[in-house]
PDBQT receptor file of N, H, CA, C and O in Angstrom, charges set to zero:
ATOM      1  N   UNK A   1     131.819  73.511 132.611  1.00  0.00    +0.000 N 
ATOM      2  CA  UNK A   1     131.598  74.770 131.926  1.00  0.00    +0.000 C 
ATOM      3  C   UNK A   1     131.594  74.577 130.418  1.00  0.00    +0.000 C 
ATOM      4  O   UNK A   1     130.839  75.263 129.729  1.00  0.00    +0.000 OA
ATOM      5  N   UNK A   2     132.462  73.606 129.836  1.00  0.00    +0.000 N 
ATOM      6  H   UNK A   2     133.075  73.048 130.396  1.00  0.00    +0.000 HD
ATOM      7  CA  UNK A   2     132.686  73.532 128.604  1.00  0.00    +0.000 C 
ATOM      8  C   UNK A   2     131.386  73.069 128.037  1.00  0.00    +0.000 C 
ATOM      9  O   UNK A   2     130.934  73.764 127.127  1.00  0.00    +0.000 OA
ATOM     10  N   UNK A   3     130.501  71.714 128.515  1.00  0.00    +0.000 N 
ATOM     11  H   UNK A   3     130.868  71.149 129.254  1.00  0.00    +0.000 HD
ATOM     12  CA  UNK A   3     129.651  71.199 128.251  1.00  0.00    +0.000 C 
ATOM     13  C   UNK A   3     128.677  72.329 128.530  1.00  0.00    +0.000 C 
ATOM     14  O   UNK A   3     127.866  72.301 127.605  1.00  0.00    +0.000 OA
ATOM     15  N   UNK A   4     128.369  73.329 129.387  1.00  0.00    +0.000 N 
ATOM     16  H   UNK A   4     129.028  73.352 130.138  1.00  0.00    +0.000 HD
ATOM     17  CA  UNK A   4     127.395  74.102 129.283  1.00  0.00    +0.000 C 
ATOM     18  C   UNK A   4     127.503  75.050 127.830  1.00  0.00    +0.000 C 
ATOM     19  O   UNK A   4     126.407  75.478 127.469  1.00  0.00    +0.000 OA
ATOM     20  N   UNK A   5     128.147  75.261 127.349  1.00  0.00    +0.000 N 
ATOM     21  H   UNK A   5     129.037  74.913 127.643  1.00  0.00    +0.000 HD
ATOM     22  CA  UNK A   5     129.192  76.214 126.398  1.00  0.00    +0.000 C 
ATOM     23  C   UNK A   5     128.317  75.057 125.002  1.00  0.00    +0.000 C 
ATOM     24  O   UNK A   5     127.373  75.516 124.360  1.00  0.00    +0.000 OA
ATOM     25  N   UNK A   6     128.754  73.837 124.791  1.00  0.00    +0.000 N 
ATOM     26  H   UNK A   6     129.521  73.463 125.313  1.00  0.00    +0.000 HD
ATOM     27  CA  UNK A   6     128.163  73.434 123.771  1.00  0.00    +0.000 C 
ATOM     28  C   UNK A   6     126.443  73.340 123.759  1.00  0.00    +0.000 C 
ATOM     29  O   UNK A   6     125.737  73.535 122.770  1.00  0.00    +0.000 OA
ATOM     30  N   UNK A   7     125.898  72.926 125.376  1.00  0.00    +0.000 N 
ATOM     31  H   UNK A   7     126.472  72.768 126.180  1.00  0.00    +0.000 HD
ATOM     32  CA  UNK A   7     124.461  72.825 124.933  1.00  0.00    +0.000 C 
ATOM     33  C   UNK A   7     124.440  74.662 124.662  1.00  0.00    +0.000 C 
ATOM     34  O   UNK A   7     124.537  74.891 123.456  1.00  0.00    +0.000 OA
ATOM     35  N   UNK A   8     124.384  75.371 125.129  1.00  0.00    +0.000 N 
ATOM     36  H   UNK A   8     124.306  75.186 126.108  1.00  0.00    +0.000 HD
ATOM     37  CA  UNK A   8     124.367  77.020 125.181  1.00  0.00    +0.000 C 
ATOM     38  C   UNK A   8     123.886  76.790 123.168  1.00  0.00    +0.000 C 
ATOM     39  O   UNK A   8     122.806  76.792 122.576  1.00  0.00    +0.000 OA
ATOM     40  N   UNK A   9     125.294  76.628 122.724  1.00  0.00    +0.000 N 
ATOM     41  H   UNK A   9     126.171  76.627 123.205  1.00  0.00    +0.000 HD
ATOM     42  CA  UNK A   9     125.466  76.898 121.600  1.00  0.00    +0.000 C 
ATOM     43  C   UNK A   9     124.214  75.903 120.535  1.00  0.00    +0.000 C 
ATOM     44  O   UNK A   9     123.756  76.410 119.511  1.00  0.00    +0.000 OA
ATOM     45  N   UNK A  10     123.903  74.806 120.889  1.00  0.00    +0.000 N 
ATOM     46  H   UNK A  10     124.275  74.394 121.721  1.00  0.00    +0.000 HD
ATOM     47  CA  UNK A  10     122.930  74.521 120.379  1.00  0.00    +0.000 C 
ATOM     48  C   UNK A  10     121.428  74.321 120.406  1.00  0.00    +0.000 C 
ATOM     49  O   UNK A  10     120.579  73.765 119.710  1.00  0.00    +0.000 OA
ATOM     50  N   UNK A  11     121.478  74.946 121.401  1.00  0.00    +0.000 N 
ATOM     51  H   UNK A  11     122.168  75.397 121.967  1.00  0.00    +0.000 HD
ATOM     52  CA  UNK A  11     120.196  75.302 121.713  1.00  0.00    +0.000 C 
ATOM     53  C   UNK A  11     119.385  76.470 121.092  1.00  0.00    +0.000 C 
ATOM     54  O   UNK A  11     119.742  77.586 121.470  1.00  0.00    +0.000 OA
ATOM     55  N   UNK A  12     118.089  76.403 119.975  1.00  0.00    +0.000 N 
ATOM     56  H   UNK A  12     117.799  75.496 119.668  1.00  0.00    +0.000 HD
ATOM     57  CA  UNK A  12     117.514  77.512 119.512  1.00  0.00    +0.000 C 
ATOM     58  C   UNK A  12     116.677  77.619 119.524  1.00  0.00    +0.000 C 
ATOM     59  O   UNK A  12     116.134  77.901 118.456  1.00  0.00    +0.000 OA
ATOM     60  N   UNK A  13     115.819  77.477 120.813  1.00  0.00    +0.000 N 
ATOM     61  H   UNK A  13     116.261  77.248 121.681  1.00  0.00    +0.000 HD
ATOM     62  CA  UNK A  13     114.122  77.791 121.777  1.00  0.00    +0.000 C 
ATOM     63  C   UNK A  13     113.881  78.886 121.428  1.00  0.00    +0.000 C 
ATOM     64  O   UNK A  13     112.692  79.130 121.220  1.00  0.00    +0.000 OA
ATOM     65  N   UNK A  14     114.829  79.920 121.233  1.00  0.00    +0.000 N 
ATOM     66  H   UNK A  14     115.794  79.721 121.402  1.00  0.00    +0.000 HD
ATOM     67  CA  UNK A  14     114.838  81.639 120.912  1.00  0.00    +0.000 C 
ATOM     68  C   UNK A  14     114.821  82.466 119.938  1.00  0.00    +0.000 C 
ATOM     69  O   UNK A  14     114.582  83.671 119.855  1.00  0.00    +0.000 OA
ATOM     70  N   UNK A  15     115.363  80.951 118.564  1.00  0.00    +0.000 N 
ATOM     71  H   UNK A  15     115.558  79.972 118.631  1.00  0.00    +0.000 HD
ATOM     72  CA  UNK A  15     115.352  81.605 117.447  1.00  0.00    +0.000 C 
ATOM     73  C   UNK A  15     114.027  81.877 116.562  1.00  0.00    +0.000 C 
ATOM     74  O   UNK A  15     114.217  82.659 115.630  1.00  0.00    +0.000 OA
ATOM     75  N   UNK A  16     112.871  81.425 116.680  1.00  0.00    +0.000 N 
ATOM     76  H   UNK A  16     112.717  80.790 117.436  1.00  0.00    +0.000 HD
ATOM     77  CA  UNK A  16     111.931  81.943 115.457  1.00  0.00    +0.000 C 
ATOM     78  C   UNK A  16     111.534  82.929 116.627  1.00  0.00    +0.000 C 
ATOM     79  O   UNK A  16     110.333  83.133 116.449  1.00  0.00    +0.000 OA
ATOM     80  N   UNK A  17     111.822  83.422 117.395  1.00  0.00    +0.000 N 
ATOM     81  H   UNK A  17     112.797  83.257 117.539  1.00  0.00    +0.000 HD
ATOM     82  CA  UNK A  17     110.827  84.930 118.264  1.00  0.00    +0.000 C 
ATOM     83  C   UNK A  17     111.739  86.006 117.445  1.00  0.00    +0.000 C 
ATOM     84  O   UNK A  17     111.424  87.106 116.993  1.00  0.00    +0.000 OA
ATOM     85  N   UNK A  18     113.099  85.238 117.409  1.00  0.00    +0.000 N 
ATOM     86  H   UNK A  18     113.356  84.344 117.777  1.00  0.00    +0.000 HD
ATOM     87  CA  UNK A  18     113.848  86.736 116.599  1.00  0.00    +0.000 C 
ATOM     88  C   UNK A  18     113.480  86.532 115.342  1.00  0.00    +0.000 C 
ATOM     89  O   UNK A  18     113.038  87.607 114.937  1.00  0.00    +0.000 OA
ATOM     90  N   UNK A  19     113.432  85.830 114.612  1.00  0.00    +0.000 N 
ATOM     91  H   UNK A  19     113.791  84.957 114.941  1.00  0.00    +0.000 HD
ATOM     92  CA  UNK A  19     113.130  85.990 113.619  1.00  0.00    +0.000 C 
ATOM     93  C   UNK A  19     111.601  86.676 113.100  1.00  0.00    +0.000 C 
ATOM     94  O   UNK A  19     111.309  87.009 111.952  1.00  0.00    +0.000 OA
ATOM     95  N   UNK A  20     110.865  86.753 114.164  1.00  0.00    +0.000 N 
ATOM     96  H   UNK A  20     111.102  86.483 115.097  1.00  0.00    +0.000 HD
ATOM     97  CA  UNK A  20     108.968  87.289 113.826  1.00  0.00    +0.000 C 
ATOM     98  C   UNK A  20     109.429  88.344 114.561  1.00  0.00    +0.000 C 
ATOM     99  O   UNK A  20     108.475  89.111 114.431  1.00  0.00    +0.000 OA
ATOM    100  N   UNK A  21     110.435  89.078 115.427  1.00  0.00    +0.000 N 
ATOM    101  H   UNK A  21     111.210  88.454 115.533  1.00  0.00    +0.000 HD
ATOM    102  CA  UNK A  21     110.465  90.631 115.985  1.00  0.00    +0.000 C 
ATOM    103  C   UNK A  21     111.337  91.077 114.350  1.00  0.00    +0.000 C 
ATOM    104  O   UNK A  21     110.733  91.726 113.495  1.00  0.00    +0.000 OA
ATOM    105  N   UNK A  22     112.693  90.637 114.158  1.00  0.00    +0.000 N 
ATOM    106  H   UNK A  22     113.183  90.110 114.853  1.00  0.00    +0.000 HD
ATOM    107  CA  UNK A  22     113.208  91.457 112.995  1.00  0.00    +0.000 C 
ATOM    108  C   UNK A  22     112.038  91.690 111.524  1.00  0.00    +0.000 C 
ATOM    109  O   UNK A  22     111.826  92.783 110.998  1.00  0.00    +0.000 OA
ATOM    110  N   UNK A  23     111.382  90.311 111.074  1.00  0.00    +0.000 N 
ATOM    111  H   UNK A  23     111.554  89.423 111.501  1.00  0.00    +0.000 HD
ATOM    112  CA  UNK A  23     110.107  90.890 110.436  1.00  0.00    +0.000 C 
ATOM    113  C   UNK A  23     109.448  91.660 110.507  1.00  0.00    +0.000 C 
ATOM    114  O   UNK A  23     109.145  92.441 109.605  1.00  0.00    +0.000 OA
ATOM    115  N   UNK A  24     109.050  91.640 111.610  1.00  0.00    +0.000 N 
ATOM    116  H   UNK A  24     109.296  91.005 112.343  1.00  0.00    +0.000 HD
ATOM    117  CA  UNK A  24     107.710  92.853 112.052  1.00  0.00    +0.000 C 
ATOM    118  C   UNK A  24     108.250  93.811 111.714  1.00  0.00    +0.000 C 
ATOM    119  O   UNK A  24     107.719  94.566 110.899  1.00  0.00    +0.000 OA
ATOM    120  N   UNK A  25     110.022  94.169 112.491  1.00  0.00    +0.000 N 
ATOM    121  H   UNK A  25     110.453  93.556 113.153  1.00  0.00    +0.000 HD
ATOM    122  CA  UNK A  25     110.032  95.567 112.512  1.00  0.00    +0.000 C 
ATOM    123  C   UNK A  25     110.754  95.797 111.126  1.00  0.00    +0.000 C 
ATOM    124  O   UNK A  25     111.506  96.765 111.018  1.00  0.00    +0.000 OA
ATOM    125  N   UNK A  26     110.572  95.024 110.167  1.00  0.00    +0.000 N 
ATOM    126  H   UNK A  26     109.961  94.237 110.255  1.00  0.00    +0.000 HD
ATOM    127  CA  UNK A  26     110.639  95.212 108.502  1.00  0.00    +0.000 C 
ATOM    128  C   UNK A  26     109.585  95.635 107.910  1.00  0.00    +0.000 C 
ATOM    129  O   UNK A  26     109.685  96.345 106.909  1.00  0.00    +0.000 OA
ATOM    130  N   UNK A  27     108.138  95.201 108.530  1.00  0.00    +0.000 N 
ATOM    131  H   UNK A  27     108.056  94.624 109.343  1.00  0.00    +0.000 HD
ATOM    132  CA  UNK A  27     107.219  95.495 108.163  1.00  0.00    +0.000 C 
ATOM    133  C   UNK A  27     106.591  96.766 108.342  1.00  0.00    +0.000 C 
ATOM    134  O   UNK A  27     105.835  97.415 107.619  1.00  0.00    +0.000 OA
ATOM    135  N   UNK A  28     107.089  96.973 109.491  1.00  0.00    +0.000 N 
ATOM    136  H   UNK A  28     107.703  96.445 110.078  1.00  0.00    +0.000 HD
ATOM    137  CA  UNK A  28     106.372  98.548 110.114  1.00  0.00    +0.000 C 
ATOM    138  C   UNK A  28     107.111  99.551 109.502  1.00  0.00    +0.000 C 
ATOM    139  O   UNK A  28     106.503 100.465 108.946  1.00  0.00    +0.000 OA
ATOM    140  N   UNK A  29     108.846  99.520 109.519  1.00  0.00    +0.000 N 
ATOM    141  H   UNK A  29     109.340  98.777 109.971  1.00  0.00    +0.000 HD
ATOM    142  CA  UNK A  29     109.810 100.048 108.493  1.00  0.00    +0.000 C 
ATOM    143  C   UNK A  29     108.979 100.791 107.535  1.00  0.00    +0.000 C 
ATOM    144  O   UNK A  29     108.501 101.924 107.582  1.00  0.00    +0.000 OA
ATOM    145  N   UNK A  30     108.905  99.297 106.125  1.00  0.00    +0.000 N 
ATOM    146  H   UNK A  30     109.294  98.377 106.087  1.00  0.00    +0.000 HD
ATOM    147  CA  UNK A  30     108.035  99.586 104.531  1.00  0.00    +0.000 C 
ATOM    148  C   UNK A  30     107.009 100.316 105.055  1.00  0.00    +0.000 C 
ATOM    149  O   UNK A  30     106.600 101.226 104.334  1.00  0.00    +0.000 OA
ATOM    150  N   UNK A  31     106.279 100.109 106.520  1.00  0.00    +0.000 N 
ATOM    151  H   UNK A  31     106.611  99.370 107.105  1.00  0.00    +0.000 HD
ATOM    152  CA  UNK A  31     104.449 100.816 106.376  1.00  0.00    +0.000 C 
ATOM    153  C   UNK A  31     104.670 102.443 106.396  1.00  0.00    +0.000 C 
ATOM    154  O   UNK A  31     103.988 103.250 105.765  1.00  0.00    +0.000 OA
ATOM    155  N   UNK A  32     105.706 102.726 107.207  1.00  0.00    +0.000 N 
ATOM    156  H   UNK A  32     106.260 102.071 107.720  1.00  0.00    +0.000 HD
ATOM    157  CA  UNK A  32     105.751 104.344 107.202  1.00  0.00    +0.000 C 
ATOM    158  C   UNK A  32     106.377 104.861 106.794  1.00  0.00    +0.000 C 
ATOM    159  O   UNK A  32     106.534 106.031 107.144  1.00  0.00    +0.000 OA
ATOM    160  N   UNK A  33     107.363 104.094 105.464  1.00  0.00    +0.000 N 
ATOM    161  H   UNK A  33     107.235 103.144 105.180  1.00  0.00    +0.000 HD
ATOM    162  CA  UNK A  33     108.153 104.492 104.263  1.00  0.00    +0.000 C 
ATOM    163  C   UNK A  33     106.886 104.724 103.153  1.00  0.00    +0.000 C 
ATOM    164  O   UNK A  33     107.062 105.664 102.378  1.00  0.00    +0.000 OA
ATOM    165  N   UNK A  34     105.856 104.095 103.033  1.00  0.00    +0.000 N 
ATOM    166  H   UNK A  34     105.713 103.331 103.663  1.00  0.00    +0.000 HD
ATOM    167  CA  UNK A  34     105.201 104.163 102.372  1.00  0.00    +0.000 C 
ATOM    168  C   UNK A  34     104.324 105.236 102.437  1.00  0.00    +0.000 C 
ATOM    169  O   UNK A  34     104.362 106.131 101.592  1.00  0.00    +0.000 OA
ATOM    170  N   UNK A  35     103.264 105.231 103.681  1.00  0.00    +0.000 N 
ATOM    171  H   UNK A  35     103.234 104.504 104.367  1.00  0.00    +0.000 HD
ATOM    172  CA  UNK A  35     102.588 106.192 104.282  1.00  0.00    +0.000 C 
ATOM    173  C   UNK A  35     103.189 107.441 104.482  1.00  0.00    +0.000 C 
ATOM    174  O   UNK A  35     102.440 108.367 104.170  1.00  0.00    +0.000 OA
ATOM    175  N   UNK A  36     104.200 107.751 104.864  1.00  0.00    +0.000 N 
ATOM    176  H   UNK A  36     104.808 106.999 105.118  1.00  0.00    +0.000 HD
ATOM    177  CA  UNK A  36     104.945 109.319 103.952  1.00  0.00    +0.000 C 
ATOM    178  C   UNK A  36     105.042 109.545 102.828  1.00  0.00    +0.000 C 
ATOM    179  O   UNK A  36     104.966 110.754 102.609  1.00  0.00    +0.000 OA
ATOM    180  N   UNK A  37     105.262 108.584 101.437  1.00  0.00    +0.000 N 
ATOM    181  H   UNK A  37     105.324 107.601 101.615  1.00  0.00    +0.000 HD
ATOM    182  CA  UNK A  37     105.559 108.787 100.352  1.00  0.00    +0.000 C 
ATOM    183  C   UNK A  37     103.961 109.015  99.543  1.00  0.00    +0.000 C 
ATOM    184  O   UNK A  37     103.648 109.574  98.492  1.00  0.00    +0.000 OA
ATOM    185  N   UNK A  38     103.328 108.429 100.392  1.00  0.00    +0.000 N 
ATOM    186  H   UNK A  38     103.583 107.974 101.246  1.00  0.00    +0.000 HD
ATOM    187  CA  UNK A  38     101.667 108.652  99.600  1.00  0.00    +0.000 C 
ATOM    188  C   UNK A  38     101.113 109.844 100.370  1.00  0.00    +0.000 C 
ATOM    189  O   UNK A  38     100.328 110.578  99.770  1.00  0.00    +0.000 OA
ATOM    190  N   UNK A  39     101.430 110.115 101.619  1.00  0.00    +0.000 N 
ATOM    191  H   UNK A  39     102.068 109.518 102.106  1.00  0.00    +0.000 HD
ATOM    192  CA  UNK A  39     100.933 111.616 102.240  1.00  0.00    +0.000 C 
ATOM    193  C   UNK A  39     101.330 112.745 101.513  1.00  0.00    +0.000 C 
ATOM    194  O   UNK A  39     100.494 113.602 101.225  1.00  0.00    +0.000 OA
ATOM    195  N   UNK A  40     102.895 112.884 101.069  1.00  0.00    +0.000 N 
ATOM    196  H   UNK A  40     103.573 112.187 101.302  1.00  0.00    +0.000 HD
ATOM    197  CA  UNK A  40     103.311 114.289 100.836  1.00  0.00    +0.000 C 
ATOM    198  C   UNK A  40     103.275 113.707  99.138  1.00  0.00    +0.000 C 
ATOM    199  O   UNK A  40     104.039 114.420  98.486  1.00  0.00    +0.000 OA
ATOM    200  N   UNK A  41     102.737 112.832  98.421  1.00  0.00    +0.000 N 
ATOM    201  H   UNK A  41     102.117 112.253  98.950  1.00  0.00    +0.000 HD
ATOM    202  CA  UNK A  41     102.313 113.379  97.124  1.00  0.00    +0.000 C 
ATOM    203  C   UNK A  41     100.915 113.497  97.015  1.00  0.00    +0.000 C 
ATOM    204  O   UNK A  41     100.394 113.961  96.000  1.00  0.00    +0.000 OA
ATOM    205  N   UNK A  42     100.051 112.979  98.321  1.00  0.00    +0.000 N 
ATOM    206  H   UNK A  42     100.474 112.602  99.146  1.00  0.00    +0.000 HD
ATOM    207  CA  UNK A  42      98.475 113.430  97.656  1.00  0.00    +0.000 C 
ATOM    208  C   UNK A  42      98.785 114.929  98.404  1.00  0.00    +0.000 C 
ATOM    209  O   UNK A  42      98.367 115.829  97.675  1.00  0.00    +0.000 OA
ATOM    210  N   UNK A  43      99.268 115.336  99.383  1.00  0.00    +0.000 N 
ATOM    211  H   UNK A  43      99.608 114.605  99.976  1.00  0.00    +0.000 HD
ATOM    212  CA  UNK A  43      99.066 116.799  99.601  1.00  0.00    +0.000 C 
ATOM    213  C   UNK A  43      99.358 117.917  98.211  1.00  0.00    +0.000 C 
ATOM    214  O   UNK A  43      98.730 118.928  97.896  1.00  0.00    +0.000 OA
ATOM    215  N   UNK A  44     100.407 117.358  97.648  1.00  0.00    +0.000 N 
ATOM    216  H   UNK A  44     100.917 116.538  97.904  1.00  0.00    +0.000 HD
ATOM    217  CA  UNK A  44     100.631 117.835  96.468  1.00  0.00    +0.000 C 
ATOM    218  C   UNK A  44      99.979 117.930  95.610  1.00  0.00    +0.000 C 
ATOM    219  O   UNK A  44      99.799 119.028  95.085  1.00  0.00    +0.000 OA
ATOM    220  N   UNK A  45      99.290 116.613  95.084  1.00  0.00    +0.000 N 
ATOM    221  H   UNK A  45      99.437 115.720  95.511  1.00  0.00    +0.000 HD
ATOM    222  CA  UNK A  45      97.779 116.323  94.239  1.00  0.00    +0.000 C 
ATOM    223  C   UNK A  45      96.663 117.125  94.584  1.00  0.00    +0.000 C 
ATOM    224  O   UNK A  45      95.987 117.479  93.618  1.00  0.00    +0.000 OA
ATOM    225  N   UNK A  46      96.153 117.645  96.102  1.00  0.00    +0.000 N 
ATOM    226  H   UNK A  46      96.702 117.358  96.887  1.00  0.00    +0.000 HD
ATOM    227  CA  UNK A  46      95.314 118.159  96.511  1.00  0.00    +0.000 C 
ATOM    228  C   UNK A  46      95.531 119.243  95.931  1.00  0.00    +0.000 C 
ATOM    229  O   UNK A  46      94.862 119.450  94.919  1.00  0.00    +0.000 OA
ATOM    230  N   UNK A  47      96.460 120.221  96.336  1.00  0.00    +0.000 N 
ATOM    231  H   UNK A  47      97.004 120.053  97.159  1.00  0.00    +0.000 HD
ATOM    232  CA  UNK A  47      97.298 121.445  96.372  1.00  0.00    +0.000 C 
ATOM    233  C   UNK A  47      96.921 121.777  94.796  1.00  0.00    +0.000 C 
ATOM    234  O   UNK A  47      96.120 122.687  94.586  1.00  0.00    +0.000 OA
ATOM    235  N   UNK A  48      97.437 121.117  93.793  1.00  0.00    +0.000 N 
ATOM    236  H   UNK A  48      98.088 120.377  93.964  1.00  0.00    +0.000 HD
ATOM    237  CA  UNK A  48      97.235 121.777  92.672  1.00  0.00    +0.000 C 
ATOM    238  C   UNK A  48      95.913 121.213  92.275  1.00  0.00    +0.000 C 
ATOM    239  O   UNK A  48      95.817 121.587  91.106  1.00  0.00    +0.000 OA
ATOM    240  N   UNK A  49      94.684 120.437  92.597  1.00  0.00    +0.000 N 
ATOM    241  H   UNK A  49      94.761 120.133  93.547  1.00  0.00    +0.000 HD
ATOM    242  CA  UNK A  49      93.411 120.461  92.474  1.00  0.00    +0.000 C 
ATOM    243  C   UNK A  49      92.644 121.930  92.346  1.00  0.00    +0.000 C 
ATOM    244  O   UNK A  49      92.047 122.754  91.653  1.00  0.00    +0.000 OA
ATOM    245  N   UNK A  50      93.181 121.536  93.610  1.00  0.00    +0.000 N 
ATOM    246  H   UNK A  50      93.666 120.867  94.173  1.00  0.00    +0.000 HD
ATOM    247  CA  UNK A  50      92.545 123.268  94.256  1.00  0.00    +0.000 C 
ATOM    248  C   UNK A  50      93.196 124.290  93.746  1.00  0.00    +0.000 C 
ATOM    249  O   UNK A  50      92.472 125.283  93.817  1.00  0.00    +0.000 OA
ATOM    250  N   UNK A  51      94.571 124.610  93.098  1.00  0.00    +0.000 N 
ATOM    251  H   UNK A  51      95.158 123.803  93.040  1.00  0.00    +0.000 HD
ATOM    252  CA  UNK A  51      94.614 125.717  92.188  1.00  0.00    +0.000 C 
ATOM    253  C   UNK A  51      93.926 125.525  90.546  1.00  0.00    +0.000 C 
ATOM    254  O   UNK A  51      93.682 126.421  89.737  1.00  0.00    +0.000 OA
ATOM    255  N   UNK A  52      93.766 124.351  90.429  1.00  0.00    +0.000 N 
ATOM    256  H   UNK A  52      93.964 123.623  91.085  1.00  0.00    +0.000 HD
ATOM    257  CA  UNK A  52      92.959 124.375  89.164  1.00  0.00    +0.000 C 
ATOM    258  C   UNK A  52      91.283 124.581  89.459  1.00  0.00    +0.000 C 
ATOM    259  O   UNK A  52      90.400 125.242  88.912  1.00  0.00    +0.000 OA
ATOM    260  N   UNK A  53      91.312 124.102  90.060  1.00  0.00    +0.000 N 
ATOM    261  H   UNK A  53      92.029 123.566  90.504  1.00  0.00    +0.000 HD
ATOM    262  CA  UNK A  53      89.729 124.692  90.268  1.00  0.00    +0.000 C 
ATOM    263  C   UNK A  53      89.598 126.510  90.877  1.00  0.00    +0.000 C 
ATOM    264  O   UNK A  53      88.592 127.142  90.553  1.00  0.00    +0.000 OA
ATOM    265  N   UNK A  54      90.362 126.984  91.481  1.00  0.00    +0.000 N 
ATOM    266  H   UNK A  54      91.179 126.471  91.744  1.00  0.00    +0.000 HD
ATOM    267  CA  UNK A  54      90.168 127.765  91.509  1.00  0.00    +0.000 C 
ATOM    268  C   UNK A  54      91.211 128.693  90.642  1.00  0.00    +0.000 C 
ATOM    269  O   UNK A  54      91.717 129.635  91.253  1.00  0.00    +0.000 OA
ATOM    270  N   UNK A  55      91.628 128.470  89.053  1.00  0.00    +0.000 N 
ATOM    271  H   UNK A  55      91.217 127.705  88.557  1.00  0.00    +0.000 HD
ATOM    272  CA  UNK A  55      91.942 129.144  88.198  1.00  0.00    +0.000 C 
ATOM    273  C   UNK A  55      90.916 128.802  87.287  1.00  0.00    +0.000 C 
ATOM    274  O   UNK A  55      90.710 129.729  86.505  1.00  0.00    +0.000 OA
ATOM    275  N   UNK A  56      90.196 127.814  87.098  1.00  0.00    +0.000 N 
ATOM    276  H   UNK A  56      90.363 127.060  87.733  1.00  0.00    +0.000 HD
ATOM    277  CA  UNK A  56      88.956 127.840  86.063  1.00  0.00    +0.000 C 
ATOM    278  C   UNK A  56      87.446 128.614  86.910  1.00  0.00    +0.000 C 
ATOM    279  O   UNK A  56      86.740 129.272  86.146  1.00  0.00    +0.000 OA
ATOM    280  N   UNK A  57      87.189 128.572  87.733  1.00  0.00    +0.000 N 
ATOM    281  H   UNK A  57      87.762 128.037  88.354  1.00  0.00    +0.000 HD
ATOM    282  CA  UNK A  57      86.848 129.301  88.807  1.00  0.00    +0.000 C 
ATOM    283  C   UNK A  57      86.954 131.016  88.556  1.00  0.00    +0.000 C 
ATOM    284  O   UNK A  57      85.949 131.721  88.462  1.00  0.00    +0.000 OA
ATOM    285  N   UNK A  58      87.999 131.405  88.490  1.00  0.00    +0.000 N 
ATOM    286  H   UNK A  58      88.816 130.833  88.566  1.00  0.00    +0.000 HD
ATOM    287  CA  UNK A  58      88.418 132.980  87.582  1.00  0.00    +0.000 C 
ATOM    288  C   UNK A  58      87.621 133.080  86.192  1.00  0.00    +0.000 C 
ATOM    289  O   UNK A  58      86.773 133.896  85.829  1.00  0.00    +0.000 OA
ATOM    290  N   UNK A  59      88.142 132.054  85.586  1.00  0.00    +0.000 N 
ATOM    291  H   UNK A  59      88.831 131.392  85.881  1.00  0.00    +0.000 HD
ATOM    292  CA  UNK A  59      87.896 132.406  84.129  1.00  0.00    +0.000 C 
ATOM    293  C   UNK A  59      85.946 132.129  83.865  1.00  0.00    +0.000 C 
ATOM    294  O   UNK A  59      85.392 132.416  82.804  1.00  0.00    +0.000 OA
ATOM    295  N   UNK A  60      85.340 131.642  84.870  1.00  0.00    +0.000 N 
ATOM    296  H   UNK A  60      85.790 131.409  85.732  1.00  0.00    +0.000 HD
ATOM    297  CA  UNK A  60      84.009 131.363  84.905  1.00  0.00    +0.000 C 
ATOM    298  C   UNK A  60      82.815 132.306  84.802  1.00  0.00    +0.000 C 
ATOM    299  O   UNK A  60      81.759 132.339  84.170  1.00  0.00    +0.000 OA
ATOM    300  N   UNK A  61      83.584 133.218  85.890  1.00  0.00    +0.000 N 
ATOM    301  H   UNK A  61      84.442 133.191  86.403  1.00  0.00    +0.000 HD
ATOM    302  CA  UNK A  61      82.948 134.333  86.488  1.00  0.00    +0.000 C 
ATOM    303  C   UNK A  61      83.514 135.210  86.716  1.00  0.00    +0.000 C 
ATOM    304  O   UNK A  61      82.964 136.182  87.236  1.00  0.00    +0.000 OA
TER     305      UNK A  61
C-alpha cells in the first residue's frame, strides 16, 4: 500500500489537462466580464445618441 501511495504521489499524466481546464475557465471568466462591460456602456452610448439626435431634431424643425 505504501509503495502504491508513493507512485500515486508521483505520478502527473493528469497534470497539464488541469492546468488547460483552469485556463480556459480563466478565459471564458475575462470573455463575459468583458462582454457585459462593453454591452451596458454601448447601450448607454446608443441611448444618449439617440437623445441627441433627437434634441437637434427639435431644434431643426
Amino acid at each position: 500500500m505504501l509503495n502504491f501511495i508513493k507512485n500515486f504521489r508521483a505520478d502527473e499524466d493528469g497534470a497539464v489537462t488541469v492546468d488547460w481546464v483552469v485556463l480556459t475557465a480563466a478565459v471564458v471568466a475575462m470573455a463575459i466580464g468583458a462582454y457585459t462591460t462593453i454591452k451596458d456602456n454601448s447601450d448607454n452610448m446608443i441611448s444618449a445618441a439617440g437623445n441627441a439626435i433627437a434634441s437637434e431634431q427639435g431644434n431643426l424643425f
